[in-house]
C-alpha positions in Angstrom: -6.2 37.8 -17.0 -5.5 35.8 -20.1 -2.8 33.9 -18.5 -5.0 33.1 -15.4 -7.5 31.6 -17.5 -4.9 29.4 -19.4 -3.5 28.0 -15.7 -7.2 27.4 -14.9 -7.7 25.2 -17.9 -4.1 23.8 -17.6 -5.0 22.4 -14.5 -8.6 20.5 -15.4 -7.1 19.1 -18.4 -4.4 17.5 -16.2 -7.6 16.4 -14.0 -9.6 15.0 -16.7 -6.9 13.1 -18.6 -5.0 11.6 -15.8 -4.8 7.8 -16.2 -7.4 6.2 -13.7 -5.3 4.2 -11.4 -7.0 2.1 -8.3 -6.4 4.1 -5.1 -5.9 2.5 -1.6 -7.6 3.9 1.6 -6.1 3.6 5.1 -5.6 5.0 8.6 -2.1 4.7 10.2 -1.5 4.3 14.2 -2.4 7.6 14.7 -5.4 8.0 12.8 -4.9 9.9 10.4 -6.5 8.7 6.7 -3.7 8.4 3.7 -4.5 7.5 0.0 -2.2 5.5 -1.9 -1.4 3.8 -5.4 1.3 1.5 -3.7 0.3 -1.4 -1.2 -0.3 0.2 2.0 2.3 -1.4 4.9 2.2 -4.2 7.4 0.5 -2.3 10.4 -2.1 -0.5 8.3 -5.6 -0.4 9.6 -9.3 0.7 8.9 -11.4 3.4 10.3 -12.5 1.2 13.3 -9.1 0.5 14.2 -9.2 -2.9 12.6 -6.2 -4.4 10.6 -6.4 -3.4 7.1 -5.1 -6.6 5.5 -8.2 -8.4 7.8 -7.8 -11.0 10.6 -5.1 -13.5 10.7 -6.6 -17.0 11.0 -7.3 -18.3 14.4 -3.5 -20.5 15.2 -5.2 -21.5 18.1 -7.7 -23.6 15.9 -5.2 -25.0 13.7 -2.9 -26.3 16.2 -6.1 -28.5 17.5 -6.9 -29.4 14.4 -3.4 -30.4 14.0 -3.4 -32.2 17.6 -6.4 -33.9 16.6 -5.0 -35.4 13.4 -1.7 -36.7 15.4 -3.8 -38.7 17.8 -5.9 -40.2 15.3 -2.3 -41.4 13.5 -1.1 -42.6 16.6 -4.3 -44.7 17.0 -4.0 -46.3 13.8 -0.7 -47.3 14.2 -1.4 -48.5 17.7 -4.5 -50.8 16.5 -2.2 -51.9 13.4 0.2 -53.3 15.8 -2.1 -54.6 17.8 -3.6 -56.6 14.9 0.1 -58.1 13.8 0.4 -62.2 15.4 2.7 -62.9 18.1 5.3 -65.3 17.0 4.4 -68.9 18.5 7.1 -70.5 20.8 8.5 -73.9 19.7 10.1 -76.9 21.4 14.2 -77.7 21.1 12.7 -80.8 19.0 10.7 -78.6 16.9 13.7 -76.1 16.1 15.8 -79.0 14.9 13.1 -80.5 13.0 12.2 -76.7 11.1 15.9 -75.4 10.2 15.1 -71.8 8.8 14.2 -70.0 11.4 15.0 -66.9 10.2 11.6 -66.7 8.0 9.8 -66.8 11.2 11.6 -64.0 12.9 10.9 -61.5 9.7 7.7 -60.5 11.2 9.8 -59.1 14.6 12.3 -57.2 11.9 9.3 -55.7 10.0 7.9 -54.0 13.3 11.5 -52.7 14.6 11.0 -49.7 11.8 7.5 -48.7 13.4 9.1 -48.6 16.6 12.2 -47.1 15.7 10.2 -44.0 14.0 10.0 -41.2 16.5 7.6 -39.0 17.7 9.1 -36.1 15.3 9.4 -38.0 12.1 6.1 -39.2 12.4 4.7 -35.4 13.0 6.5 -34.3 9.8 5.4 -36.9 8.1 1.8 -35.7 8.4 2.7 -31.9 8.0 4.8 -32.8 4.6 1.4 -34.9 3.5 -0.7 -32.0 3.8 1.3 -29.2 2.4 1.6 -32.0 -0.4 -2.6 -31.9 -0.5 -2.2 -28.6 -0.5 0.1 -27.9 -3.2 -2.1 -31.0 -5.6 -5.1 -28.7 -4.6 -3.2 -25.5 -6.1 -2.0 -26.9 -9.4 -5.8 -27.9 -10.7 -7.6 -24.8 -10.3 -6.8 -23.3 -13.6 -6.6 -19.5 -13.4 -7.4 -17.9 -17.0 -5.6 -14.6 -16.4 -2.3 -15.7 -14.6 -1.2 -11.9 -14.0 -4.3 -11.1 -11.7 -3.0 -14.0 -9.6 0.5 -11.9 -9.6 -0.7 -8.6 -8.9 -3.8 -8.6 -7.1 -3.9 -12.0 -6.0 -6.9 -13.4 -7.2 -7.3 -16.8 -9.7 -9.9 -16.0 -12.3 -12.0 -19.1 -12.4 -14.1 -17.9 -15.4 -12.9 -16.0 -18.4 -13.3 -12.1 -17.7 -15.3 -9.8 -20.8 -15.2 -6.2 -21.5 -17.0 -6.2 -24.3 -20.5 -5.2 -22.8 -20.7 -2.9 -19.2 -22.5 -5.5 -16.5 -20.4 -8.6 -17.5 -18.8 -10.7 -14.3 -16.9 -13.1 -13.6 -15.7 -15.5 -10.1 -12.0 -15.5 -8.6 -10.8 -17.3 -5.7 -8.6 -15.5 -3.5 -5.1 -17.0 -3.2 -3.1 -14.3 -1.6 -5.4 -12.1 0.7 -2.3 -9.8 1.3 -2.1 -8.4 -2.5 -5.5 -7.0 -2.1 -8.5 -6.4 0.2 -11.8 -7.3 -1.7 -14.0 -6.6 1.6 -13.8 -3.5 4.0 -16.7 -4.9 6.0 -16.0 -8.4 6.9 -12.2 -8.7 5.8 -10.5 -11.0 2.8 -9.7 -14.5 3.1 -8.2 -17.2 1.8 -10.6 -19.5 -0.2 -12.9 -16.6 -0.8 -15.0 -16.7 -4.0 -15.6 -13.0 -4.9 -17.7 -11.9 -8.2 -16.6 -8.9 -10.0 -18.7 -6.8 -12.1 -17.5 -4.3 -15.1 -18.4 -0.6 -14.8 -16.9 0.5 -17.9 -13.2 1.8 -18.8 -11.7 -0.7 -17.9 -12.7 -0.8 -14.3 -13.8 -4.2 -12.4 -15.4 -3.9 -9.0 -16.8 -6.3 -6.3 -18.6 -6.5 -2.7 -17.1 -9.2 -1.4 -20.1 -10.7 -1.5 -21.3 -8.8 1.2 -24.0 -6.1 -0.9 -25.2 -4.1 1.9 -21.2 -3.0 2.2 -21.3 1.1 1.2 -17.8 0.3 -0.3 -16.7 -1.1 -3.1 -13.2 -2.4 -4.0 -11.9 -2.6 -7.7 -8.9 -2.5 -9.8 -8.2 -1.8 -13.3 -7.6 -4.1 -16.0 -3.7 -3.7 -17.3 
């Protein structure tokens, strides 16, 4: 009896006093709910059925956008060399008189690079132009705590307190797939979420969605 009691007591203290650690919730293909401290894989999904990492943005949407920004290129460089004079045609008499000609055909030189610039070079032009907007856009948001950005993939943009229980603080989410902030409406991109301290060490937020029954969190390393 005395050993059954010291099992018994064994066993809550290794309850009590286990390190809190943040706990992942998922169904795989067949249904059936796991619980993990790793990152759960690729083709995990929610209860409804729904992809656990959240929807992939709409490709069909960015390739219009991206259609729509060739065409308005194309137009400007159309109306730009529409705009450029057509060199004047002089007399025999007038060519002796004027001896360099060769400033006058400059202007038919310049254009030759337009024209020799294909289709492609001209289409990764503007793809290397935005991943270059893209990357300018990256390197001025200044995240105070670099190693949520590594690990959870959130930027902090204000500096996070755990000196009082209620404290909170914004992060824009950079990598959706490091962590799912939002089981109801899925994590984006670009998302500002808030995150709130509970105590212990433990952050958790909505997603900005408050009527959501459940919250997502990590704990601070």
């Amino acid at each position: 009896m005395r050993t059954f009691v010291l099992i018994i007591l064994t066993i809550f203290l290794l309850i009590f006093h286990a390190p809190a650690r943040a706990y992942y919730k998922w169904y795989d293909e067949k249904g059936i709910v796991h619980y993990t401290q790793a990152d759960p894989p690729a083709d995990a999904q929610n209860e409804d059925g729904s992809s656990w990492w959240g929807t992939e943005p709409d490709q069909e949407e960015e390739k219009r956008l991206k259609k729509q920004r060739l065409q308005q290129v194309r137009l400007k460089i159309k109306n730009r060399n529409a705009r450029k004079p057509r060199p004047s045609i002089k007399s025999a008499k007038h060519i002796d008189e004027d001896v360099p000609v060769k400033a006058e055909e400059e202007p038919e030189n310049d254009s030759k690079p337009i024209e020799k610039k294909g289709f492609f070079n001209r289409l990764f032009g503007i793809f290397s132009k935005e991943e270059k907007e893209e990357k300018e856009e990256e390197e001025e948001i200044k995240c105070e705590e670099p190693w949520l950005l590594e690990v959870h993939g959130i930027c902090a943009l204000d500096e996070p307190d755990m000196k009082a229980v209620g404290n909170t603080f914004k992060a824009k989410v950079i990598d959706n797939r490091k962590c799912v902030w939002s089981s109801c409406r899925g994590t984006y991109n670009g998302d500002i979420v808030t995150f709130t301290y509970k105590g212990e060490r433990h952050w958790v937020t909505d997603g900005n969605v408050p009527e959501c029954p459940f919250y997502e969190g990590f704990y601070w390393k």
